[in-house]
C-alpha atoms as a printed R data frame, in Angstrom:
    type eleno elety resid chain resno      x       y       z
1   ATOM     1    CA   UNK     A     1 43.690 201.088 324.187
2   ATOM     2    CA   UNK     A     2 42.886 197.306 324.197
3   ATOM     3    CA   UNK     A     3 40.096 197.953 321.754
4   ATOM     4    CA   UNK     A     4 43.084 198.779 319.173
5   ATOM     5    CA   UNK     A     5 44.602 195.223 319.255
6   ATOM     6    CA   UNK     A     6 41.076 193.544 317.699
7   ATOM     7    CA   UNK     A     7 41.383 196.180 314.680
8   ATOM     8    CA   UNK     A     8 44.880 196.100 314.396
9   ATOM     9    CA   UNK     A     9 44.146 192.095 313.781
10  ATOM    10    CA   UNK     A    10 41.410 192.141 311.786
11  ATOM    11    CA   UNK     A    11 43.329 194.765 309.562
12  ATOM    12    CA   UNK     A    12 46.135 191.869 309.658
13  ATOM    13    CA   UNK     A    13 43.843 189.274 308.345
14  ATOM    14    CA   UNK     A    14 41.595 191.309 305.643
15  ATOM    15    CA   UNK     A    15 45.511 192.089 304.057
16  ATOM    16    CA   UNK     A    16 46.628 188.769 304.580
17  ATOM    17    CA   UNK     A    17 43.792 186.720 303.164
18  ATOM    18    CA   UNK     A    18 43.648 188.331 299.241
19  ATOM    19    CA   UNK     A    19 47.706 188.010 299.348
20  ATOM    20    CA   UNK     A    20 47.568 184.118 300.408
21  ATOM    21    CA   UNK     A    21 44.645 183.679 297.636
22  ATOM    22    CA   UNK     A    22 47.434 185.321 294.871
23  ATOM    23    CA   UNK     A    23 49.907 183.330 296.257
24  ATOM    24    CA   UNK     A    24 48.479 179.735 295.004
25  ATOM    25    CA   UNK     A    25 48.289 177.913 291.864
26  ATOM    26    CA   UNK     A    26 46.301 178.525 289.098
27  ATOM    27    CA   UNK     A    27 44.056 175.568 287.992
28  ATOM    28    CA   UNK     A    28 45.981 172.673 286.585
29  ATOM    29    CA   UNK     A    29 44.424 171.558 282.917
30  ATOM    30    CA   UNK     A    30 46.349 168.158 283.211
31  ATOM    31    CA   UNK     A    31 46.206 165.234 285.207
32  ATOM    32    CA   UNK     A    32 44.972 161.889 285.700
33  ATOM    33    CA   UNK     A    33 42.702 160.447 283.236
34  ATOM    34    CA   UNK     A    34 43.104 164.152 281.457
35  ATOM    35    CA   UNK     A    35 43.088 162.372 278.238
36  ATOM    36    CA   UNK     A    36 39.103 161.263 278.776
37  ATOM    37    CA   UNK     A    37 38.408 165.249 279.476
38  ATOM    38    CA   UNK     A    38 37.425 167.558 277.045
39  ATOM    39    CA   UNK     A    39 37.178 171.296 277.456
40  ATOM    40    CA   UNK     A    40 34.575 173.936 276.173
41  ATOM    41    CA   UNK     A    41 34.656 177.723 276.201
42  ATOM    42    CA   UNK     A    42 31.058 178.843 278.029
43  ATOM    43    CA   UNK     A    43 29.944 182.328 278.093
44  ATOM    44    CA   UNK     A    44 31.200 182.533 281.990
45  ATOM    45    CA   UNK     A    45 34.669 180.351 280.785
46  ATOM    46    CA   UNK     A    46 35.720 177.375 280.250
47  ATOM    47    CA   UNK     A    47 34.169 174.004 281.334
48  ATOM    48    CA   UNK     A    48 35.838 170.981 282.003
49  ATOM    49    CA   UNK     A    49 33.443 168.016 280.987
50  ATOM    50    CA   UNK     A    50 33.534 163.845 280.301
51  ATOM    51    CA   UNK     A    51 31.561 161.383 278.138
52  ATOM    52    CA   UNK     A    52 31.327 158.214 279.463
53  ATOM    53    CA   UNK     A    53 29.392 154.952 278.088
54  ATOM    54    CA   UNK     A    54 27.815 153.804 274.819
55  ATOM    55    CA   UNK     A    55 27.306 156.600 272.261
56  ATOM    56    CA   UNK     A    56 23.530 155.237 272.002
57  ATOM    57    CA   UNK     A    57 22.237 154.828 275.182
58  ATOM    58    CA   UNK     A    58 20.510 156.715 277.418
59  ATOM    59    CA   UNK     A    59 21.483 160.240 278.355
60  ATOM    60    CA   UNK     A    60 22.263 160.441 282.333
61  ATOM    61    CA   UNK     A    61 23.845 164.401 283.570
62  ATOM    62    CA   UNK     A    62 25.747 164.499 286.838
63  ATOM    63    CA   UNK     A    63 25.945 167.312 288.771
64  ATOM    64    CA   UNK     A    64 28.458 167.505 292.010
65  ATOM    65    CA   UNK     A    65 28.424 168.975 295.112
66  ATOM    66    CA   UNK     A    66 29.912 172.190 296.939
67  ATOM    67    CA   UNK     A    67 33.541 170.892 297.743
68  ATOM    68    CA   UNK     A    68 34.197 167.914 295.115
69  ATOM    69    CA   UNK     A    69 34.416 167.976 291.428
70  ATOM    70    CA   UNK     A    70 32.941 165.773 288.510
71  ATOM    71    CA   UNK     A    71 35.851 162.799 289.304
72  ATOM    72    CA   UNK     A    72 33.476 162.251 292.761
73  ATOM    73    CA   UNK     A    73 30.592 160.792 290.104
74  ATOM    74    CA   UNK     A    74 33.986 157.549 289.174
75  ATOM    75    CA   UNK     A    75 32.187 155.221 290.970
76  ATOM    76    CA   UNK     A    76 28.745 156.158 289.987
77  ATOM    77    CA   UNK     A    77 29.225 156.478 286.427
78  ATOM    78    CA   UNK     A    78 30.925 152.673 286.422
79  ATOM    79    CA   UNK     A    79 27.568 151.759 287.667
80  ATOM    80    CA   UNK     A    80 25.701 153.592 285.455
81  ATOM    81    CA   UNK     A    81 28.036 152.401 282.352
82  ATOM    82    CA   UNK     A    82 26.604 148.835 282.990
83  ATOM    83    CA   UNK     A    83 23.249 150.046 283.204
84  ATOM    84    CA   UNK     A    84 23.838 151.180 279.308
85  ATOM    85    CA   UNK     A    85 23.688 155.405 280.547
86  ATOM    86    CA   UNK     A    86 25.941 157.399 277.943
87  ATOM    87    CA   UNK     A    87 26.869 159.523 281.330
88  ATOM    88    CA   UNK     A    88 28.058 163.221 281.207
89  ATOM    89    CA   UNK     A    89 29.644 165.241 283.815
90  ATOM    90    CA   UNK     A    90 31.620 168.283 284.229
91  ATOM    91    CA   UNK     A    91 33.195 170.162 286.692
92  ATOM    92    CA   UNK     A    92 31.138 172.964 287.950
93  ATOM    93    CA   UNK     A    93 32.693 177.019 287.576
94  ATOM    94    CA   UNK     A    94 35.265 177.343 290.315
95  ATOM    95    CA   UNK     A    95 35.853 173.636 290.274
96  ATOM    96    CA   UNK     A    96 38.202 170.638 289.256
97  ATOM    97    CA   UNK     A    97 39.603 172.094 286.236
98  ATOM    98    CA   UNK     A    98 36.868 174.371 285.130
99  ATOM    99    CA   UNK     A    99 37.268 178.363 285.114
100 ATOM   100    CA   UNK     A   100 36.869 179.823 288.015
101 ATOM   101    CA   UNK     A   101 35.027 183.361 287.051
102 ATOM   102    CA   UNK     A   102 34.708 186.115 289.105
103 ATOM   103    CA   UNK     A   103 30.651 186.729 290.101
104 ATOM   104    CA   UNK     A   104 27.636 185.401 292.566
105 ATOM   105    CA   UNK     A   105 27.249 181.859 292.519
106 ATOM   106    CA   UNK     A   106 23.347 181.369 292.390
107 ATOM   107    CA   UNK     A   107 20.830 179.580 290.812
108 ATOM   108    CA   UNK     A   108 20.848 181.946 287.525
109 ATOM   109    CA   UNK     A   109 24.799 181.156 287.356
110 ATOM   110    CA   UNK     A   110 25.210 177.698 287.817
111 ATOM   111    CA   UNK     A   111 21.846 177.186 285.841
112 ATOM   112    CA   UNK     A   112 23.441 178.916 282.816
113 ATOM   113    CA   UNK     A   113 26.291 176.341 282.867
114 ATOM   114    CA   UNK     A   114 24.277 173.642 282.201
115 ATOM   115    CA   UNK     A   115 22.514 174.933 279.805
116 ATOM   116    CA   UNK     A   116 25.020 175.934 278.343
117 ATOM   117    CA   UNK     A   117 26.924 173.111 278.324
118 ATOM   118    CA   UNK     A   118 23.659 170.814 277.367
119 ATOM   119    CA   UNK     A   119 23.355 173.438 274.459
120 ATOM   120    CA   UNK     A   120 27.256 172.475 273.427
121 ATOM   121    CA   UNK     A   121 27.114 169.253 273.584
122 ATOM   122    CA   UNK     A   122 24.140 168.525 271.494
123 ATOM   123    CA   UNK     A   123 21.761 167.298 274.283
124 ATOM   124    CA   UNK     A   124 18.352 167.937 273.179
125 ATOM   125    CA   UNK     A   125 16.038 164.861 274.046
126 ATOM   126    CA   UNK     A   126 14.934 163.766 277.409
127 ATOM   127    CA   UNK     A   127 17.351 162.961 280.105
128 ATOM   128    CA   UNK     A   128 18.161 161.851 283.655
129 ATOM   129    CA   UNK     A   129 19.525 164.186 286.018
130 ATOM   130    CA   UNK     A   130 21.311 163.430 288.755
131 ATOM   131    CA   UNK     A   131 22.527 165.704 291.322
132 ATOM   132    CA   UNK     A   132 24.829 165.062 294.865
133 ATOM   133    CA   UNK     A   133 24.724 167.606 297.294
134 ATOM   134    CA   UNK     A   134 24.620 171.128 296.372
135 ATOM   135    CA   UNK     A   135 24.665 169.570 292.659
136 ATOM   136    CA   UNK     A   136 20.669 168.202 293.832
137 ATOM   137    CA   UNK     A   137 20.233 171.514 294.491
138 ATOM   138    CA   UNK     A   138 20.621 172.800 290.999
139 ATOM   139    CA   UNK     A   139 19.482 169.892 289.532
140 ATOM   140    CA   UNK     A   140 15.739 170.587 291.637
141 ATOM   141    CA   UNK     A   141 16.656 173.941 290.212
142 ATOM   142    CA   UNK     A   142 17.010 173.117 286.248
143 ATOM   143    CA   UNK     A   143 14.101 170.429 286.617
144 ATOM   144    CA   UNK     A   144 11.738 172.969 287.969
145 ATOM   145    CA   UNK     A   145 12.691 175.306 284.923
146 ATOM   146    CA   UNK     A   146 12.683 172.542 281.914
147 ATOM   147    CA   UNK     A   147 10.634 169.852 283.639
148 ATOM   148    CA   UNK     A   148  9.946 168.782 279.403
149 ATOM   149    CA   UNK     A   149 13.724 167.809 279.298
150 ATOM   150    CA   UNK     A   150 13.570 165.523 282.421
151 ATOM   151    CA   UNK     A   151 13.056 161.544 281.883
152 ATOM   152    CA   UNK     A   152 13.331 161.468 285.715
153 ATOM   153    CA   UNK     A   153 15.332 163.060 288.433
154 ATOM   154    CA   UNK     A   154 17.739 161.543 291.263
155 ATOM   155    CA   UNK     A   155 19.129 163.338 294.111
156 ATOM   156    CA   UNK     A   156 21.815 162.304 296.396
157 ATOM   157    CA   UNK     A   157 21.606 163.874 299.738
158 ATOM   158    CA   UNK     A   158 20.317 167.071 298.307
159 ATOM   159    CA   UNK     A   159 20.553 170.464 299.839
160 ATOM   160    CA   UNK     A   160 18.530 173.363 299.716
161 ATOM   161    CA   UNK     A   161 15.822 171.557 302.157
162 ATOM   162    CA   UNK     A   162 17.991 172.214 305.232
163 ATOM   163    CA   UNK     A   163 21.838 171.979 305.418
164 ATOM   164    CA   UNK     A   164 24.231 172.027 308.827
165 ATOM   165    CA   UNK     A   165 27.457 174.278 309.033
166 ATOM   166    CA   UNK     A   166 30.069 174.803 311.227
167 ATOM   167    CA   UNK     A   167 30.136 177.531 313.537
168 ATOM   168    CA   UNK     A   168 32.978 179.069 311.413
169 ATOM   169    CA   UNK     A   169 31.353 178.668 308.145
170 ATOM   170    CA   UNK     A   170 28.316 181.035 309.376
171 ATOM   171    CA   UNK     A   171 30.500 183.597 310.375
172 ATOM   172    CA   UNK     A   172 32.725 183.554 307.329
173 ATOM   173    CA   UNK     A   173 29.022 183.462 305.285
174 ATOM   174    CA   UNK     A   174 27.342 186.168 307.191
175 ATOM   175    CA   UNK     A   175 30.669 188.747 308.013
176 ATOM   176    CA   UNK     A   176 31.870 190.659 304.434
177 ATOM   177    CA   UNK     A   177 35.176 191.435 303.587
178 ATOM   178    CA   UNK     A   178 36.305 189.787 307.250
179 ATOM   179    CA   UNK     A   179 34.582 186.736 306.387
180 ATOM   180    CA   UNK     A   180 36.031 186.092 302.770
181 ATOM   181    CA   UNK     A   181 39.966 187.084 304.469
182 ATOM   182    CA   UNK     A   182 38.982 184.236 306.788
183 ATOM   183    CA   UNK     A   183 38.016 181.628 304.213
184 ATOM   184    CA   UNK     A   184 40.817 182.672 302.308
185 ATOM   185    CA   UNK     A   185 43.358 182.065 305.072
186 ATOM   186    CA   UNK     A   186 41.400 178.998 307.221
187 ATOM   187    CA   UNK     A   187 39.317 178.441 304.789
188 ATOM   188    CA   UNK     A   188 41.720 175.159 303.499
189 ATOM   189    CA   UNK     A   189 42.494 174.120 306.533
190 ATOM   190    CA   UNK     A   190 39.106 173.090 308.057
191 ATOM   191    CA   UNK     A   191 38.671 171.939 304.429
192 ATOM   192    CA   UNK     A   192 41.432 169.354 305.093
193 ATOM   193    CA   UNK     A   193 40.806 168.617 308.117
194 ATOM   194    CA   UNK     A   194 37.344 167.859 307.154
195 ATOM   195    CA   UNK     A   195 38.563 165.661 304.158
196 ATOM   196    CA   UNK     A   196 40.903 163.534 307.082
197 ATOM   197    CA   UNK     A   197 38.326 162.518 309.318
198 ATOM   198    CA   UNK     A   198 36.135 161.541 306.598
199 ATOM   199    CA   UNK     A   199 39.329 159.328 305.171
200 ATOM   200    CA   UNK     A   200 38.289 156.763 307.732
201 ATOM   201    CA   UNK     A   201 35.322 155.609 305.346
202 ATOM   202    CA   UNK     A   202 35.349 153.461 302.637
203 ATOM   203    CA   UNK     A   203 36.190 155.437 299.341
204 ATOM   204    CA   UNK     A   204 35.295 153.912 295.748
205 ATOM   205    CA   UNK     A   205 36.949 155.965 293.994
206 ATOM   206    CA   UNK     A   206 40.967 155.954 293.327
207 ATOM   207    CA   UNK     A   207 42.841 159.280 294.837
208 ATOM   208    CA   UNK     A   208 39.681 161.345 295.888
209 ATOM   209    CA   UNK     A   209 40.935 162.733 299.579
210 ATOM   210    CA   UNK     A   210 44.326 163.415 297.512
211 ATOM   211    CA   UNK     A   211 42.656 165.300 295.091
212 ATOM   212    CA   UNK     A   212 40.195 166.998 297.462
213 ATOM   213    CA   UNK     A   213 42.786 168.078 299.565
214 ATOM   214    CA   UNK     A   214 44.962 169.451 296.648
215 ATOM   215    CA   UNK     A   215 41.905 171.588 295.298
216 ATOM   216    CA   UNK     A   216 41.834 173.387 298.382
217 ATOM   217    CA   UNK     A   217 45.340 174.858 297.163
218 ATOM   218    CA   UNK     A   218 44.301 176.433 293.954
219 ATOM   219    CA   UNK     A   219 43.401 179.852 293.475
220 ATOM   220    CA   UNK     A   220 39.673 180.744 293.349
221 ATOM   221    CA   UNK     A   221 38.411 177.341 294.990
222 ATOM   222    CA   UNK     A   222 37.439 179.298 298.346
223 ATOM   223    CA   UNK     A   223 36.178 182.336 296.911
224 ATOM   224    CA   UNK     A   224 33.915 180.123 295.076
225 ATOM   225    CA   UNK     A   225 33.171 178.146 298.037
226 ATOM   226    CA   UNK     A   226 32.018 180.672 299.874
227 ATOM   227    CA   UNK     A   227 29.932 182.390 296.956
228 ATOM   228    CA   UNK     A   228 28.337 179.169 296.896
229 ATOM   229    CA   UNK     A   229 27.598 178.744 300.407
230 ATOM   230    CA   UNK     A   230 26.252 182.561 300.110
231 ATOM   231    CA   UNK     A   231 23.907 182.281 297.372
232 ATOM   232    CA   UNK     A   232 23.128 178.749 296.428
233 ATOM   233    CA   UNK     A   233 23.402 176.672 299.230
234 ATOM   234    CA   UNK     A   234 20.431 179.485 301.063
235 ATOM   235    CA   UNK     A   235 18.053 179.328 298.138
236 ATOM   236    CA   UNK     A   236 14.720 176.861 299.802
237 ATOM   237    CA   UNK     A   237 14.559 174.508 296.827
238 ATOM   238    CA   UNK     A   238 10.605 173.752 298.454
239 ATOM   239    CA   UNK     A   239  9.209 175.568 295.608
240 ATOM   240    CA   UNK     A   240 11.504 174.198 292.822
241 ATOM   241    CA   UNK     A   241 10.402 170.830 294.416
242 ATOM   242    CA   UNK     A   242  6.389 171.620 294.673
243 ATOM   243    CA   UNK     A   243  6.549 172.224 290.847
244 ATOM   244    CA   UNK     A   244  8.313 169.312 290.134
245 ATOM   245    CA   UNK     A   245  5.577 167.269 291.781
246 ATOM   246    CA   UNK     A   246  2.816 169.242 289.774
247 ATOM   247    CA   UNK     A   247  4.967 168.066 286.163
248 ATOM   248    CA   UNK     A   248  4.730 164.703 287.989
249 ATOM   249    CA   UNK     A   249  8.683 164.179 286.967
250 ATOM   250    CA   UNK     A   250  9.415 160.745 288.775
251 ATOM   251    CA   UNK     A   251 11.963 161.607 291.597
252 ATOM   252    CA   UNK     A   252 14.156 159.276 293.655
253 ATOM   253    CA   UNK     A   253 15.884 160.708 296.538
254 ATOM   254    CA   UNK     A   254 18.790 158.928 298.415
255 ATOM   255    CA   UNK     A   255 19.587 159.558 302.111
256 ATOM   256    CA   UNK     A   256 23.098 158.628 304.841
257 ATOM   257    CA   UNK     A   257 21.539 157.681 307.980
258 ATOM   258    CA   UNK     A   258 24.365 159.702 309.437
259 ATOM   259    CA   UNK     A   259 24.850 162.342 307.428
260 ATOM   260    CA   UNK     A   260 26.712 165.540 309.009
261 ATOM   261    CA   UNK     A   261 25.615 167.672 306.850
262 ATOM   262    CA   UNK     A   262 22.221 167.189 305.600
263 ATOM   263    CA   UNK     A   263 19.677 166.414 308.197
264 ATOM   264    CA   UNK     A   264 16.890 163.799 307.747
265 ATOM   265    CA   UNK     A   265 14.811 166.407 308.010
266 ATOM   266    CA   UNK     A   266 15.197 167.444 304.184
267 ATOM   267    CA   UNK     A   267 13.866 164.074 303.980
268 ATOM   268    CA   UNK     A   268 10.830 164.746 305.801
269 ATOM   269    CA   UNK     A   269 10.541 167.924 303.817
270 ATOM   270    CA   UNK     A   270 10.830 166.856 300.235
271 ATOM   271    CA   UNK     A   271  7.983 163.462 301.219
272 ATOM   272    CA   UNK     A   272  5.601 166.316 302.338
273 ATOM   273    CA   UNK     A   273  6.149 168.522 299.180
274 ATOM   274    CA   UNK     A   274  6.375 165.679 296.563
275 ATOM   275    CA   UNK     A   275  4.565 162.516 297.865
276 ATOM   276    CA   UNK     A   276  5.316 160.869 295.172
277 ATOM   277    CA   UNK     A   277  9.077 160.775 295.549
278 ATOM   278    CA   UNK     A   278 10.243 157.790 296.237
279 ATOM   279    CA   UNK     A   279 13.199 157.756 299.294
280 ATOM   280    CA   UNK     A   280 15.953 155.257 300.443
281 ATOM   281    CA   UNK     A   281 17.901 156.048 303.099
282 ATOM   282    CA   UNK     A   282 21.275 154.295 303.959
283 ATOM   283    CA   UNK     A   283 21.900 153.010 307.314
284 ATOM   284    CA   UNK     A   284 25.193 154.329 308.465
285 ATOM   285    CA   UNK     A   285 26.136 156.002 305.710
286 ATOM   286    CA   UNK     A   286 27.320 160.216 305.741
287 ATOM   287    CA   UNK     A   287 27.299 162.520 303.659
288 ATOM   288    CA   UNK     A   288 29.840 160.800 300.786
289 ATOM   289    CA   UNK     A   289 27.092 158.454 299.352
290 ATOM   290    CA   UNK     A   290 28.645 158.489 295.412
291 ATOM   291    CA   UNK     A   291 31.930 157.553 296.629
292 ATOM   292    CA   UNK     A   292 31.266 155.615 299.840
293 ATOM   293    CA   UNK     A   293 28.084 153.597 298.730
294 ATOM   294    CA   UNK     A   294 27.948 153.260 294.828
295 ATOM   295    CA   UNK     A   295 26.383 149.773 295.501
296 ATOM   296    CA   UNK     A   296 23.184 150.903 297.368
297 ATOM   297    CA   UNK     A   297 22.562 153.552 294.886
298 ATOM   298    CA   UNK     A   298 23.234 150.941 292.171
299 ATOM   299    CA   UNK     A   299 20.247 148.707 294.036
300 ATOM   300    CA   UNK     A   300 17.879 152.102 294.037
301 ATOM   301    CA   UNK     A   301 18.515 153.243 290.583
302 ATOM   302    CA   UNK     A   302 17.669 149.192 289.354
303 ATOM   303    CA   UNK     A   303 14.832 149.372 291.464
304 ATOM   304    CA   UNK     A   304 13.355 153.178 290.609
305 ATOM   305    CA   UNK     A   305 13.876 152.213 286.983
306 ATOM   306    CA   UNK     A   306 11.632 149.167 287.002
307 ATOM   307    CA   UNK     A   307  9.178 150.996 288.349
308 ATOM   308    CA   UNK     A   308  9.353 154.198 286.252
């Protein structure tokens, strides 16, 4: 009869999971800074989005990453202000204060999005594209579809050339419906504890562990974490990046030295694919490069765009 204890427990947990997810807030629409947001209603919901810089320059897109939303790109887009960009992010579905829609996170669903919101927004000329994380992921993604939009592309410790994950985070990826009760009632709490060790770094921008660690609160941020980590975040970007090289886009990649997360060996990969890419890598740094190093990527960008 011992058998019966493990199924009486992971009965417990695939009840108690969905009822904790009900149980938390719905997506805030206010905030700090909400008055520099703008919202637009996308055929998968509604997107929350920011214009930042002079209304003639240059058009610069930033895409984030798996856990963080657009207010990661603060330090970043102060850089890229001074470097005359007209800078737009948003928050990506299931994110900041986006909608967070029901559905398979993939390439075809986040690529939609920013379309989408490129569509909205009136962006039809050339433009740089700049992706962190999973966000380099679909940024490889859109460039290898549209590589005749792209002035030039810039990745910040890009997945989808090899990623690391926790031990937990397979299981919760690989296991259904005993998996997603498990992200939905741990799936916060290594979250936070994540964001606390990293707290220890040097942060650019203003409240970001705060905020991280509230987002892990709100309904549908898990679920949409895990979708992610399902669909996206196992796509192999290599071809996405072997096409790129053949519409000779110019690419600059930026690597942490110490980075948890994404091994060096995505470096490796992406210099055998695309030659051409130009890499930096930053001694010491993890896997927070917008918010912990804005000033080396400030040095890169200078430096990629006198050559390009």
């Amino acid at each position: 009869m011992i058998w019966v204890l493990p199924l009486l427990g992971a009965a417990a947990v695939t009840v108690a999971g969905p009822l904790a997810e009900r149980l938390r807030p719905a997506v805030p629409r206010s905030g700090k800074d909400g008055g520099e947001y703008r919202f637009v209603r996308l055929s998968r919901g509604v997107t929350c989005y920011r214009w930042d810089g002079p209304v003639n320059g240059p058009v610069a897109v930033c895409v984030h990453g798996l856990t963080t939303a657009s207010h990661v790109w603060d330090a970043v887009v102060r850089v890229l202000v001074l470097m005359g960009f007209r800078t737009l992010r948003y928050d990506l579905y299931g994110r900041g204060r986006s909608d967070r829609p029901d559905g398979v996170q993939d390439r075809a669903f986040f690529l939609t999005q920013l379309r989408e919101l490129l569509d909205a927004q009136g962006v039809d000329g050339r433009f740089t594209l700049i992706g962190y994380s999973m966000g380099g992921a679909i940024a490889s993604a859109f460039a290898a579809a549209h590589p005749e939009r792209l002035e030039r592309l810039v990745l910040l410790a890009p997945s989808g050339l090899g990623h690391l994950t926790s031990r937990a985070g397979r299981f919760a990826e690989r296991v259904p419906v005993l998996g997603d009760s498990l992200m939905l009632l741990l799936g916060g709490v290594l979250l936070r504890r994540e964001i606390r060790r990293s707290a220890t770094e040097p942060c650019a921008v203003e409240g970001l562990p705060a905020a991280q660690m509230a987002e892990t609160r709100t309904r549908g941020f898990l679920p949409a974490v895990l979708s992610s980590r399902r669909h996206m975040l196992r796509e192999d970007m290599e071809p996405c990046h072997r096409r790129i090289a053949a519409q000779r886009i110019p690419v600059l990649a930026i690597w942490g030295e110490s980075d948890p997360v994404i091994p060096l060996s995505a470096m490796g990969r992406l210099a055998q694919v695309n030659p051409a890419a130009r890499h930096e890598m930053v001694e010491g740094a993890g896997h927070g490069l917008p918010y912990t190093h804005p000033k080396h990527i400030h040095a890169a960008l200078q430096s990629f765009l006198r050559e390009v």
